[in-house]
N, C-alpha and C positions, 0 to 999 in steps of 0.2 A: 958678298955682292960687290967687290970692292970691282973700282972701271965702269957699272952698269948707271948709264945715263939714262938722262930723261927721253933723250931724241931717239936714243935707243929704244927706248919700252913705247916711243910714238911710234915708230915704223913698225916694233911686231907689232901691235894692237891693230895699225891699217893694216899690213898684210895679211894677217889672222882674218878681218873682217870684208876684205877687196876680194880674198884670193888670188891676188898677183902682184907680187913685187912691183911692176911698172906701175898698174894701179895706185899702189901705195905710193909708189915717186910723186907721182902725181897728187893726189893730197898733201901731202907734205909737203911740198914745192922742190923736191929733193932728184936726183939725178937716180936713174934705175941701179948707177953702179954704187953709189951711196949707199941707197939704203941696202943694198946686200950686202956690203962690206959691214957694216952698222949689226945687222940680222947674224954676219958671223963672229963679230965682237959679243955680241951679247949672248949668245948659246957659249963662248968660250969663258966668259967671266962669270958665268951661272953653272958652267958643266953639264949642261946640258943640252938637248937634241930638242927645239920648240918647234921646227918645222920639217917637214920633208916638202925638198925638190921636185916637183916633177913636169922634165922637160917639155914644153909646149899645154902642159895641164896646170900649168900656177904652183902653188904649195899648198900644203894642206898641215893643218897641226896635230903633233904627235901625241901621247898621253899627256905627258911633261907640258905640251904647248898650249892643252886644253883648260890643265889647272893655273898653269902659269897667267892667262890671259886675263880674267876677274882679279888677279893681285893685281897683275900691271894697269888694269884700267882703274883703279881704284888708287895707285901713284899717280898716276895722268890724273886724276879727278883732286885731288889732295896739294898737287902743284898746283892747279890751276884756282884752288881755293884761298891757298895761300899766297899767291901773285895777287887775287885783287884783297882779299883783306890787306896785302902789306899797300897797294896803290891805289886804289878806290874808294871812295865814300862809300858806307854800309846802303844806302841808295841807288848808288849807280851799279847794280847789280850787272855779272859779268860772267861768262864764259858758256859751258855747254851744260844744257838740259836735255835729257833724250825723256821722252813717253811714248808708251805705248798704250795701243788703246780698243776697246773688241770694235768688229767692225758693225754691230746694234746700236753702237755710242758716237760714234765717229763724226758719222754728219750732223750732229745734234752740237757735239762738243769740242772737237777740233778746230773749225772752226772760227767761230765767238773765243776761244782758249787764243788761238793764233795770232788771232786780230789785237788782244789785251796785251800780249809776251813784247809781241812785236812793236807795238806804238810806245810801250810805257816804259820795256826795257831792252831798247836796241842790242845792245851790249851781248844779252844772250843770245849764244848760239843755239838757237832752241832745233829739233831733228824728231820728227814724228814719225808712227808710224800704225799702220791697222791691220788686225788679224783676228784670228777667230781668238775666244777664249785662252784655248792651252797654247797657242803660239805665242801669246802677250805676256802669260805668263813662264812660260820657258825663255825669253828674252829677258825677264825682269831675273830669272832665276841665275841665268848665265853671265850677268852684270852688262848687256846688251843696253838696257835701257835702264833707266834711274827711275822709274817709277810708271804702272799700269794704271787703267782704269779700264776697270768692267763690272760688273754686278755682281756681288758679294753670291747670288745662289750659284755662278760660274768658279768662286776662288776656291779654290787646294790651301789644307794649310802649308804654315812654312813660310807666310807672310806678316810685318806688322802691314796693319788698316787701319785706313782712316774714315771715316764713312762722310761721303760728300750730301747725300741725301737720300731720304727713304721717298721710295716711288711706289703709287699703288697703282696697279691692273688698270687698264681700258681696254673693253674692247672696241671692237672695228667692226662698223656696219656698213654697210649702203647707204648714202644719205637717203634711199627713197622706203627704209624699211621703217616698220611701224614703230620702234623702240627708238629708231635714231633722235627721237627729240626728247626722251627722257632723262631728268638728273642724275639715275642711276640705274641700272639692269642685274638682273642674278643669272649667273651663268646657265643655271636648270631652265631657264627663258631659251635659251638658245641652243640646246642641248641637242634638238629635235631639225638642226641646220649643222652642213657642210663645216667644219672647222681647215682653216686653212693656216698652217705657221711658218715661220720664218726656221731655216733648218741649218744655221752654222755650228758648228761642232759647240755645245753646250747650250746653244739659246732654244733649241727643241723643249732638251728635257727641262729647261727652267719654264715654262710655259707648261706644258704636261705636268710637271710637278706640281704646279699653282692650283692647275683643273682639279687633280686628285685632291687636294688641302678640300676647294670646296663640295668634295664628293662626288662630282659629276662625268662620266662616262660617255665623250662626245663622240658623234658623227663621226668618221673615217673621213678626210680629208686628204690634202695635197700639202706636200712642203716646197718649199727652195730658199735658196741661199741669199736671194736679195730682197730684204725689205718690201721694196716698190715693186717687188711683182705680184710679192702678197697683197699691195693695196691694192694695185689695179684688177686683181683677182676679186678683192672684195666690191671694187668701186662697181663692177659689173653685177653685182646681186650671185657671184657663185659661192658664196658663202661669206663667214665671218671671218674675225680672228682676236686673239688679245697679246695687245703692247704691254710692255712694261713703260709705263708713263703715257704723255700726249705729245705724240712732235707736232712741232707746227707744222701750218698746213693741214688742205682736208684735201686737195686735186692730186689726181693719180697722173702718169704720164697721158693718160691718152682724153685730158680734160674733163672727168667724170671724177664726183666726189665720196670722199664718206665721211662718215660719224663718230668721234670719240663719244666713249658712254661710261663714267663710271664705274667697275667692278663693283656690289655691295656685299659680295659673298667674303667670310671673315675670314682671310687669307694674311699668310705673313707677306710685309712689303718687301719688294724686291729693291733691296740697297744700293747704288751708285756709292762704290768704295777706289779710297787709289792707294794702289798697294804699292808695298817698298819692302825690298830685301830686310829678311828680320837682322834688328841689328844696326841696320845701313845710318852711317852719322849721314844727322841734319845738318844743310848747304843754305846759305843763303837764296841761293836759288828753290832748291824744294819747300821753305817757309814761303816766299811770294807764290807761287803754284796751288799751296794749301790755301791762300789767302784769296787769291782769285777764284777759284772754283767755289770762294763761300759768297764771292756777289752776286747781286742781286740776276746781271744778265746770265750769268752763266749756271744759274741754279732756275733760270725760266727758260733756260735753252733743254732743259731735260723733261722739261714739262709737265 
């Protein structure tokens, strides 16, 4: 490795992740003929080929550039760890946090997450982002982001977890149906109505999976991929549905409300967990992130 600087392993990591050289200039503050000069220092003091050229299509990484990438961000992560341990007070915490997060969780906890990062610890560069289940976790995989959050019945292993909190069922009624004012409901109550779910790649079958736990055999309903169109579905009486947890709020977009209701059918709870590469050394930064997610708002932001 002898020659391979750090400014180096910053410009492949941007290009790797822009797809464009200028791109990458641009992040970096760096001139487009920099960082390709930079790009062909470091293929030549590694021996190796990390990207292909291609004219007017950006670059794209090779084998070599695919494995190479997760080391080098993991240099880049290791510098920037040890810059502020050697200049900062262990408080004035500093540099880049990336999460990823499904998008079931998102508006609930991003958020309340964002607003705490941001006010308490300027310093970090914190970089968010949302996707279904296996996208969050394919980014957490690829060293894309430093740490997920989704619902433990969503994770693969090949992760340590941490479990931020256990969430039990609600369903989702009509505010004008006759259960909507009860402490709790059994699913076999509703069995005999439309069931309507949220349909992002894993949040189906964790919901279907929960039904079967309590034995029940619902209605044939409708999916889709947003949330809020399953409420406003339900806020209209065309059937039900069940959350994992209670988000706030009962108004659907078109001013019509519903009802969270207990689940009491003895189902396992559906965990809010934030995953991390197994393995992955603890950051000053991922210790404060474990530590907010355990306060108070942001564990009533899950509901």
């Amino acid at each position: 490795m002898n020659g391979v600087t750090l400014r180096q392993l910053e410009y492949f990591a941007a290009a790797a992740e822009l797809g464009t050289v200028s791109a990458a200039a641009e992040r970096c503050s760096a001139s487009p003929a920099a960082v390709s000069t930079a790009l062909g220092e470091l293929e030549r003091a590694l021996r190796l080929q990390l990207l292909v050229r291609r004219p007017a299509k950006g670059v794209a990484l090779t084998r070599s550039g695919e494995r190479m990438l997760p080391v080098a961000r993991r240099i880049l992560d290791d510098a920037a760890e040890l810059a502020q341990l050697a200049g900062v007070e262990h408080d004035d915490i500093a540099g880049p946090l990336r999460i990823a997060c499904t998008v079931a969780l998102s508006p609930r906890l991003l958020p309340p997450l964002a607003d705490a990062v941001t006010t308490r610890h300027p310093r970090v560069e914190l970089d968010l982002v949302d996707g279904l289940a296996a996208e969050v976790q394919d980014l957490l995989r690829g060293g894309a982001v430093d740490a997920a959050l989704l619902y433990r019945r969503q994770l693969v292993p090949g992760f340590d977890v941490r479990t931020i909190r256990s969430i039990d069922p609600y369903a989702v009624l009509p505010e004008g149906h006759p259960l909507a004012g009860a402490d709790d409901v059994s699913l076999a109550e509703l069995a005999g109505e439309r069931l309507i779910l949220v349909q992002p790649a894993g949040s189906r079958g964790v919901i279907e999976s929960l039904i079967e736990e309590a034995g029940i055999v619902p209605q044939a309903g409708w999916a889709f991929t947003n949330p809020e169109t399953v409420r406003a579905m339900v806020a209209r009486g065309l059937g039900y549905s069940v959350f994992s947890g209670r988000p706030p709020g009962t108004q659907s977009f078109d001013g019509r409300h519903v009802a969270y209701v207990r689940v009491r059918d003895r189902v396992a709870p559906n965990d809010v967990v934030l995953a991390m590469a197994s393995g992955q050394r603890r950051t000053a930064r991922l210790d404060m992130l474990v530590e907010l997610l355990a306060e108070p708002a942001l564990q009533d932001a899950l509901g």
